[in-house]
N, C-alpha and C positions, 0 to 999 in steps of 0.2 A: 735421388731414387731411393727406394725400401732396400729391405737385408732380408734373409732369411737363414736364422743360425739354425741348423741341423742337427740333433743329437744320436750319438753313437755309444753303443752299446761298451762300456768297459768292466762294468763291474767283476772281478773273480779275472784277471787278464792282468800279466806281464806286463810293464814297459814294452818292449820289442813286440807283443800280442797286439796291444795297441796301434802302436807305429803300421803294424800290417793294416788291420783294418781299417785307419784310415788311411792308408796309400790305396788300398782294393775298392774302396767309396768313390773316391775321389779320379783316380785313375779311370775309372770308366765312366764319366761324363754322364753320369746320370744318378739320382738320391730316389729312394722310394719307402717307404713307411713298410713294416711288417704289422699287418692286421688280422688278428686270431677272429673266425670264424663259427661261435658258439651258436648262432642260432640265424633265419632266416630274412632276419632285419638287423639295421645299423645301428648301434644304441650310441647313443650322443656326445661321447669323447669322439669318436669314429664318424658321426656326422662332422662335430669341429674341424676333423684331419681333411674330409674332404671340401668344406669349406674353406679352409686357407688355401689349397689346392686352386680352387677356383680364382682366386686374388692375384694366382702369381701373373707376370706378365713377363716382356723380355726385358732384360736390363738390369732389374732386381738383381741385387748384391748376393751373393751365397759365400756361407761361411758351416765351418764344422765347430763342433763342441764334442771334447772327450776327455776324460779324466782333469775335467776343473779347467781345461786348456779350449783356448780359440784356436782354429786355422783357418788361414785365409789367402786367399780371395779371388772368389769368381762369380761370374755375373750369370742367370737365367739367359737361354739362345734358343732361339726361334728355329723351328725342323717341322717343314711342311706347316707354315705357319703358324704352332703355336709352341707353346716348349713345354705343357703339360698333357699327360698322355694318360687311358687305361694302359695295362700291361697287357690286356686281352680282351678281345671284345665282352663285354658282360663281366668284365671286372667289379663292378659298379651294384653290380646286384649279391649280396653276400648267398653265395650257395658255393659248395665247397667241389670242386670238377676235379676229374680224374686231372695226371700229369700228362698220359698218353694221349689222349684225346684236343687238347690244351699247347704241344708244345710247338707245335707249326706256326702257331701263330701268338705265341709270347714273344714280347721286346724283350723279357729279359728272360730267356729260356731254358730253367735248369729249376730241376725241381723241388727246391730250394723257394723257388723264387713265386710258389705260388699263393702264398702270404702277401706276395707286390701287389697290390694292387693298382695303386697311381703309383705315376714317376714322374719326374720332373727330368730337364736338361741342362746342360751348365759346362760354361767355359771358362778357362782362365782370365783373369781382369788385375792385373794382369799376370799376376801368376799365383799357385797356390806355393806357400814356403812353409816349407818343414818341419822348422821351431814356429811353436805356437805362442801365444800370450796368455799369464795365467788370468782368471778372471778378476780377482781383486788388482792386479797390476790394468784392468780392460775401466774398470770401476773408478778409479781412481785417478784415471786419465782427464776425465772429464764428466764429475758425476754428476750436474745438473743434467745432461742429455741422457742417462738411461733412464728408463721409466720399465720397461719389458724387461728388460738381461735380467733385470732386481728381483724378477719374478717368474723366472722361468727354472718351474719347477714341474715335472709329471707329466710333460708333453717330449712330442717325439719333437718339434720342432717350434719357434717361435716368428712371427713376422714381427719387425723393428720400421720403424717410418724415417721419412728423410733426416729427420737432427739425430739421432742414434745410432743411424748406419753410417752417416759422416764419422762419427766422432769414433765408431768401433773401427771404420777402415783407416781413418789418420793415423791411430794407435800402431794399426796394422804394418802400413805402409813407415812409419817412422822407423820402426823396429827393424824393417827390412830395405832400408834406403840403400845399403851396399848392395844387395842382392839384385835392387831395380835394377841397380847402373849392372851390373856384373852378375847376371842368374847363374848360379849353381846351387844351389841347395832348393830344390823347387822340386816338385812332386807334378811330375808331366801326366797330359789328361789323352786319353785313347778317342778317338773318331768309330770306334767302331761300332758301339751302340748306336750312335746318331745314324750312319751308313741302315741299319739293319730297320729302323725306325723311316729313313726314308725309304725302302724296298718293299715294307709291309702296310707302310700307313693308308688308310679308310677312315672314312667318318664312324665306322663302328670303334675306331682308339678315340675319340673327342670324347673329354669329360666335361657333362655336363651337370645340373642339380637335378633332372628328371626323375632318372628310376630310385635317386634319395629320396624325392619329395613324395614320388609313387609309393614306395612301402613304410612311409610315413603316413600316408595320408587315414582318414576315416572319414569319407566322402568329400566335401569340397573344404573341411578340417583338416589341417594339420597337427599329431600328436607331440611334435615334438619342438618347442622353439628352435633348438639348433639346429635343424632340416630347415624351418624358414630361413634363418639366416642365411644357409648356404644358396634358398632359391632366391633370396634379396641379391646377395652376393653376383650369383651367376644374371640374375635379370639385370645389375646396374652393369657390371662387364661388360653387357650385350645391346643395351639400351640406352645410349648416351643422350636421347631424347625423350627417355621414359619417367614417370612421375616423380622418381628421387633427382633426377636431372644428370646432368654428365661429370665424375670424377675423376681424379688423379691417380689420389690412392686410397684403397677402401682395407678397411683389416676389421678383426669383432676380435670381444671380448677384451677389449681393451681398458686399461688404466683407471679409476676415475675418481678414485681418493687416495688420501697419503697414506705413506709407505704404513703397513701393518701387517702380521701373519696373514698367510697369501688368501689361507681360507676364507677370513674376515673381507678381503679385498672388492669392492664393489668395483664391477665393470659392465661398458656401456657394449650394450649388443652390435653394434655397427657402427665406425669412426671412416672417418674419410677428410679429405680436403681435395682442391681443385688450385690451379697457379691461373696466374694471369696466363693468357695465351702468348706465347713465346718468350715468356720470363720464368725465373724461377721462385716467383714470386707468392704463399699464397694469396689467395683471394677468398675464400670462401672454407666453413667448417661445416663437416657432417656430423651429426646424431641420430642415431634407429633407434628404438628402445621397441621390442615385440611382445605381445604375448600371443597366445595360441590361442585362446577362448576370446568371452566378451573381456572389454576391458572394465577397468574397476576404477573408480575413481583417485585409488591410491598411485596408478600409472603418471597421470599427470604432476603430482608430485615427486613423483621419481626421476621424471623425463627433465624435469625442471630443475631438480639437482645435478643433473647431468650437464644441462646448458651452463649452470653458475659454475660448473668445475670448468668447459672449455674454456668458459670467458676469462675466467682465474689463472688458466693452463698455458693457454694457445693466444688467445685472441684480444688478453690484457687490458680489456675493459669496453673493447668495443662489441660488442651482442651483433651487432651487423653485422658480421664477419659469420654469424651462425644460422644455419639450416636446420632445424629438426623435425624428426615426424614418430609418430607413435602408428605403429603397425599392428592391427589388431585381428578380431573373426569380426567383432560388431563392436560399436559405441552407444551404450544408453544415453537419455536427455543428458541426465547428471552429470557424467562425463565431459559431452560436449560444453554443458552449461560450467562446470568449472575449468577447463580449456581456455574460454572464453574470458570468464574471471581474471584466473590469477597466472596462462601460462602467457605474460607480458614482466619484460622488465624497461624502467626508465632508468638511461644513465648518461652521460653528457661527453659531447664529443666536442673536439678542439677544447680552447684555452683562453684563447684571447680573440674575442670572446668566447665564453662558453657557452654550447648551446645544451639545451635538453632535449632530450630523442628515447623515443618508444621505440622496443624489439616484441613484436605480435608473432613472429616467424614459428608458429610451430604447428602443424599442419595433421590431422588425424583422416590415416588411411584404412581402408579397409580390405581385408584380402581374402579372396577365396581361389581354390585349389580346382584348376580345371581337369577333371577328371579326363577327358580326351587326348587332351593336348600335352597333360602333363608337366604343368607348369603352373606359375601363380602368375593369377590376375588381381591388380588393385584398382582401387578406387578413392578419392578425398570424399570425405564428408564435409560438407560446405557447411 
């Protein structure tokens, strides 16, 4: 299953300051991001936030981060079906509402809380403990499996995929092996948010990429890649038989060269895998790569650097294993026609013997933004 490490506010705070605020996070069974509202649209750090939003599902591992420290561990739960929530209907749309008007129908309602925008839900798995792990003691447990934690700088929060979440909850769980058999030192989590969520909940709390992609949009355009993202995002959730196909786990912005200052860092718009059906096994690798306008000829170069890092990364020489698609407004000839060219790799599969095998798999879609419906529609260009 994924992770989701949460960051918490310590800077200018006490020891003992700390310790509260995460026991007051935590204790109330639910995490929510504070988002400053400067003006009448989302700008693209704040698209991202609500794009991982859209990712989570139930089961996802939750964990806190505060003062260089991990705590851990609980898992994403399911309340009235889904465990991510607006705080208030029209959450979704940055316009700045009275408190008064607003507090009958906030999940988290104090006013304070009207910066919440999303919230998430979460339970003990099996329990949250007390002492934390510092991060270089998290790093050094098993540093082949972080890729994310290494880079998790200037975000409220991070999604971690299945080999990093094991390895940060083994850590976890070793460190607190008396505490499994014998809990006392555990930071207990309250039901009463989840109760207040079930008594209020309507399809106006579902988050969805809509009214992102809405005041994003400039006619059937998208102005912002990170608004597509989050309508890739929310269409593959929702679409297990739609043109990117059906996933396991999906995250963006993810990894895709070695370790260097973060700024330097190239990462891939959309990652995902999929298991074999009733193993844990996987099967299959995603790559998105978006832009917002026509595409350029230099995309398929890009996309294709992308593909050599999974096979390099993930999939260890077998290109089968990978799915890509370049997501664009339009594709000229040239594009297609170098597509066509050079986005193939040959490389040889088995040993004895060996054979040689073409990967052709990269597929160029095209998207347009239904202005009615509020949503993206694609299409392959054959």
């Amino acid at each position: 299953m994924a992770g989701y490490i949460f960051a918490l506010q310590s800077k200018n705070k006490k020891e003992s300051e700390i310790k509260n605020v995460l026991n007051k996070v935590i204790q109330s069974g639910v995490y929510s991001t504070n988002l400053n509202i400067n003006k009448e649209e989302w700008n693209t750090p704040q698209e991202g936030t609500i794009a991982d939003y859209l990712s989570m599902k139930e089961g996802d591992n939750v964990y806190f981060f505060i003062d260089r420290k991990i705590y851990g561990v609980g898992k994403l739960v399911n309340i009235k079906g889904d465990c991510k929530f607006l705080n208030f209907p029209g959450a979704d749309i940055p316009k700045v509402e009275k408190y008064e008007l607003l507090k009958s129908k906030m999940i988290l309602d104090k006013n304070e809380n009207l910066k919440n925008r999303f919230i998430c839900t979460f339970e003990p798995a099996p329990y949250f403990f007390t002492e934390g792990i510092d991060t270089d003691d998290v790093l050094s447990s098993n540093p082949s499996a972080f890729k994310m934690l290494r880079v998790f700088a200037n975000l409220s929060f991070i999604k971690i995929d299945d080999v990093e979440n094991k390895a940060l909850l083994d850590i976890i769980l070793k460190r607190n092996e008396n505490e499994i058999k014998k809990p006392n030192n555990i930071i207990e989590v309250s039901k009463d948010v989840h109760e207040r969520i079930k008594e209020i909940y309507n399809d106006d709390y579902k988050i969805t990429a809509n009214n992102i992609l809405k005041l994003a949009s400039n006619g059937e355009t998208i102005k912002h890649e990170m608004a597509i993202e989050a309508g890739i995002i929310d269409y593959i959730m929702n679409n297990r038989n739609g043109i990117f196909g059906s996933w396991d786990y999906i995250s963006h912005q993810v990894v895709a060269s070695p370790f260097k200052p973060v700024y330097y860092m190239d990462k891939m718009d959309i990652f995902g895998y999929r298991y074999i059906p009733g193993f844990n096994t996987i099967s299959r690798y995603l790559m998105i790569e978006i832009k917002k306008d026509t595409a350029t000829t230099e995309v398929i170069h890009q996309a294709m650097k992308y593909v050599d890092w999974i096979n390099q990364e993930y999939s260890f020489g077998d290109y089968n294993m990978i799915e890509a698609f370049i997501v664009a407004k339009d594709f000229p000839k040239e594009v297609i026609k170098l597509k066509d060219s050079i986005g193939k790799r040959n490389f040889i599969q088995g040993r004895r013997p060996p054979i040689t095998a073409e990967w052709s798999n990269l597929k160029l879609i095209k998207y347009k933004f239904n202005q009615d419906l509020s949503i993206l529609e694609f299409e392959e260009v054959k």
